[in-house]
C-alpha positions, 0 to 999 in steps of 0.5 A: 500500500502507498505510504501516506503524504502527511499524518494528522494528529488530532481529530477534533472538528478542525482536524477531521475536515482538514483530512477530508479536504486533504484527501479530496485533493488527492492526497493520502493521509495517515491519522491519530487520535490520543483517544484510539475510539475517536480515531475509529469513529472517524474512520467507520463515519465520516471518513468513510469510503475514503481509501487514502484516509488510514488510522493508526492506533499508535504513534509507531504505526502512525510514524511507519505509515508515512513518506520520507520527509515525514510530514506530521500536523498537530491539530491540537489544543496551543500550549503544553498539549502541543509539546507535548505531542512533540515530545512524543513523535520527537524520537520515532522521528529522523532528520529532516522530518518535518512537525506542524503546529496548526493550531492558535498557538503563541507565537513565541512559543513557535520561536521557541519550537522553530529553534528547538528542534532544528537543533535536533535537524527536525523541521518546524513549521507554525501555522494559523489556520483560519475559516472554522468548521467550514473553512477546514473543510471546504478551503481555510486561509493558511499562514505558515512561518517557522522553518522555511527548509520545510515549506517546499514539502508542505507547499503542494498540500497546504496551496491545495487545499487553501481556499481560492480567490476569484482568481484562483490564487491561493489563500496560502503562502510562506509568511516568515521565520519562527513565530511569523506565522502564528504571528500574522495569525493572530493579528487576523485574530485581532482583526477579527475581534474589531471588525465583530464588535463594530458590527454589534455597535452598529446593531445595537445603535440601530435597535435601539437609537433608531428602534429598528427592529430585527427584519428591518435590521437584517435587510440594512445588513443585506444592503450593507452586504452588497456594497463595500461591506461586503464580507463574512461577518457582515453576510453572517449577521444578516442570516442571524439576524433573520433567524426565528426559534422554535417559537417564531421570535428573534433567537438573537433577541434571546442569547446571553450578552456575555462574550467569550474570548480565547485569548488571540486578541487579547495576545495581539493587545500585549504585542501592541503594547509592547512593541509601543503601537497605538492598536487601539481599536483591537484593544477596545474591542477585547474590553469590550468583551471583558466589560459585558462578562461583567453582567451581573455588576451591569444589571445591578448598575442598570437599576441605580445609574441612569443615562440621557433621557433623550431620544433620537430625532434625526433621519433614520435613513440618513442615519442608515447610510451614515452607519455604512460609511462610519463602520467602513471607515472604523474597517479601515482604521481596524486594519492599518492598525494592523499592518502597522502592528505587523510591520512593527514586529517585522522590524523587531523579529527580524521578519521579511513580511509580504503585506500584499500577500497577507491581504491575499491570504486573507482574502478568502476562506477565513472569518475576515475575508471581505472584497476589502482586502483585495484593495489592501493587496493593491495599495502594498502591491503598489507601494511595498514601503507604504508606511500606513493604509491611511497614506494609501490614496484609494483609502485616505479618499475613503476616509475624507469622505467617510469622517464627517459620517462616522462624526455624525454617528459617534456624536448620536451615540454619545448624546443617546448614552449608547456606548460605541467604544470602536467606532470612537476610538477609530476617530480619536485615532484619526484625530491623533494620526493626522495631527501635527502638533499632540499635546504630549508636550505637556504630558512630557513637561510633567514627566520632567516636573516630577521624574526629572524625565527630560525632554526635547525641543522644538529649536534644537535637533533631535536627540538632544535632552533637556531638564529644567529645575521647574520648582528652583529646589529640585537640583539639575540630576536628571533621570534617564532618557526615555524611549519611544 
């Protein structure tokens, strides 16, 4: 019998479609399961009829059933489980065989597992995988970094089967060394939160500013949807929003308003805040989750704390319209926060991040795939130094246009009480990117005042450090220089 191309271990929900779209596309795969039942199950059910899907009772077996370089995927649970595993298949494994973490892994821990075993000549590859059941199944969008020795015998399977653009490029290349892919990952995570919680503000101000209800708000979103929106999260909220229980009411109406969260977003807010860059949407939308866990304490608040006794008085449909333009322009703010963030990193890891082809592989088969992002490929493919999304004509024009919009929106919210934390922060950050002059000044002589922290001036170059003996007795010592 033909040995397999590649073994998975793990067969979960994401595991098990992968398979299948492994061998729908030709290849044959070898599969393991720590609980030897589950393994069974898959092969006796849903893999099924499949003659190039083989199971393995033990990690022996599993190992013997595959092609030299050995190609062994972990679909499994990130952290110690990953390493686990690795320290299990580790010694059945030679030279040159090559491990994949295709779970939401930390991306220092794939800097660690990259380094790790290519000391023992095996080869590492870390890789997010993005598009849920149905993305694993039918064509996930894949971003693979670590080993780059790796990536020519990974290459062939992952292209295969990625999903595909209108084009038919796939939604799969090499993102970097080390951590890069789950890196980049894990920004797209991040993404992910801020385009899901703008898009709940926007429900909440049209339920409740404007009184819509939900048939009325699930054909805005099925507007939205066909022009510049357009995009999975905005095509999935017009389908929830539509959807009736079993007693014929909203099921929406009836699910607990408490967030959960498994912590991508949350690790792209710690990056953010220690490679020293402003991703304040992302940021918001993680409180934001963390603040409707608080329910108990917000009921208790609701009945003793009361907002503006005010109501709406404007043109809903004029307000409809502004909304589109506030959340495409809260998008993109969304978005060049991330590639700033990205390139960032770059810098600091010493990465050689492709920005176009990220937007392409983003670009389908995952939760943010949006008609978007093909004008994201075009701005870097454009101009591959382009310092930030908003520098880029095509949306510096957009967002012209739009802010007067989102100005309109985020001043209803304020003056309703309806609390818009990614819409206002995506202005404020606008506000801040295209000021010349921040009063951080100020922020800096106080820091002089009390710390001794120094300064730069105007009328001198920079570099040069200045304290003043603001109260007369505070003496000329001066703390060290800060860092930006």
């Amino acid at each position: 019998m033909k040995k397999a191309d590649i073994g998975l271990i793990g067969l979960a929900v994401m595991g098990q479609n992968l398979v299948l779209n492994m061998a729908d596309n030709g290849y044959t795969v070898a599969v393991y399961n720590r609980t030897t039942q589950k393994m069974t199950d898959f092969i006796e059910g849903p893999a099924k009829g499949y003659d190039n899907i083989v199971g393995a009772e033990t990690i022996e077996d599993f190992i013997a059933q595959l092609e030299r370089p050995r190609r062994v995927m972990l679909m499994v649970k990130a952290g110690e489980v990953v390493d686990k595993f690795i320290e299990t298949v580790l010694p059945h494994l030679e030279e040159g065989d090559i491990i994949i973490d295709g779970g939401n892994s930390h991306f220092p821990d794939s800097n660690r597992r990259t380094k790790e075993l290519a000391e023992k000549g095996i080869h590492f590859i870390g890789t997010g995988v993005s598009g849920g059941e149905e993305g694993a199944r039918r064509g996930p969008s894949i971003m693979p970094g670590g080993n780059e020795k790796a990536w020519p015998y990974v290459k062939p399977v992952f292209q295969a089967i990625s999903a595909k653009t209108e084009n038919g490029e796939a939604c799969c290349d090499w993102v970097g060394n080390d951590g890069a892919g789950h890196y980049v990952k894990m920004v797209h995570n991040g993404i992910e939160y801020g385009d899901m919680q703008l898009i709940t503000e926007a429900y909440q101000l049209l339920h409740e500013a404007i009184g819509m209800n939900y048939e009325e708000m699930h054909k805005v979103f099925a507007d939205y949807n066909k022009g510049p929106l357009d995009s999975y999260l905005i095509e999935i909220t017009r389908d929830i929003l539509a959807f009736r229980d079993d007693a014929g009411e909203p099921l929406v109406e009836k699910i607990l308003d408490t967030a959960g969260q498994k912590g991508t977003g949350k690790w792209t807010g710690i990056s953010a805040l220690d490679l020293g860059m402003p991703v304040t949407l992302i940021g918001e939308s993680v409180f934001a989750r963390c603040l409707s866990a608080l329910k108990d304490e917000r009921v208790a608040a609701s009945k003793k704390i009361k907002g503006p006794d005010v109501t709406f008085s404007g043109d809903k449909d004029e307000f409809v319209k502004d909304l589109e333009q506030a959340l495409l322009f809260a998008k993109i703010i969304s978005y060049a926060q991330g590639f700033m963030l990205m390139k960032e990193a770059a810098k600091e890891y010493s990465w050689k991040l492709n920005y176009g082809a990220i937007a392409l592989m983003w670009r389908g088969g995952c939760i943010i795939r949006s008609v978007f992002l093909g004008k994201i490929k075009e701005a870097f493919d454009k101009n591959p130094e382009l310092s930030n999304l908003i520098m880029d004509d095509y949306f510096g024009d957009i967002l012209q246009k739009a802010q007067n919009s989102l100005r309109k929106v985020v001043t209803a919210a304020v003056t309703l009480g309806i609390p818009v934390p990614t819409l206002s922060t995506a202005l404020a950050f606008f506000d801040g990117y295209r000021s010349e002059r921040l009063p951080a000044n100020l922020l800096q002589a106080q820091r002089d005042y009390f710390g001794a922290h120094t300064y730069e001036r105007t009328d001198k170059p920079r570099g040069e450090f200045f304290h003043t003996n603001w109260t007369g007795t505070g003496g000329n010592v001066s703390s060290t220089t800060y860092e930006v």
